[in-house]
Structures are given as C-alpha cells and as structure tokens.
C-alpha angles and dihedrals in degrees: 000000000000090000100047090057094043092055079049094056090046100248114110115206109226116230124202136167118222137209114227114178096187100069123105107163151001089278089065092051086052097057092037090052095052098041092054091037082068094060110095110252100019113128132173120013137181142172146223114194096182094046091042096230162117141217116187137175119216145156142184117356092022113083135188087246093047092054092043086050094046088053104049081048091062088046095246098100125179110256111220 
C-alpha cells in the first residue's frame, strides 16, 4: 500500500537487493534490519542469510550511498 501511494503521489521508492557477505544468520538480519530501519525513507526491508542478502525499499532523504554507509558502519557492507 505504501507504494502504491507513494507512485500516486508521484514519487516512486527504489528497491535494491543487496549482497552481504557478512551475514551468517537471522541474527545478522536482525541487526542489519533495525540499524537501517533507523535511516529516514527506508521502507521495507528483508533479508536473505543464505543467500547473504538484502532487498530494501526506500525514497527522499534515503539515498543508495546512506544505506551503503550505515552498513559498513555496522561492519556488514554491501560487496559490489
């Protein structure tokens, strides 16, 4: 829904998923879910930990190099 409202609004959310090699379990996703939930404009996030990845929504302020920073601080950074 918020998607939705958000297309209607005429601001689409981004959504990218992510490879962490550092995860190794759900704890991790945990970690990784609350630290970024704290970043203004990100949305949904989920995690895979045997895939070792992330897929997250997010809009305006968030940005692609925010959520990149906010995860190498929290020592689980986004390969490339």
């Amino acid at each position: 829904m918020r998607l939705a409202l958000c297309v209607l609004k005429g601001v689409e959310m981004e959504t990218r998923k992510l490879s962490i090699p550092n995860i190794s379990c759900g704890h991790c996703v945990m970690t990784i879910k609350k630290e970024l939930g704290e970043v203004a404009g990100v949305g949904k996030i989920e995690g895979d930990p045997a895939g070792k990845s992330i897929t997250l929504e997010w809009d305006v302020p968030a940005t692609l190099d925010k959520i990149k920073e906010v995860l190498r601080e929290i020592n689980y950074p986004a390969s490339e």
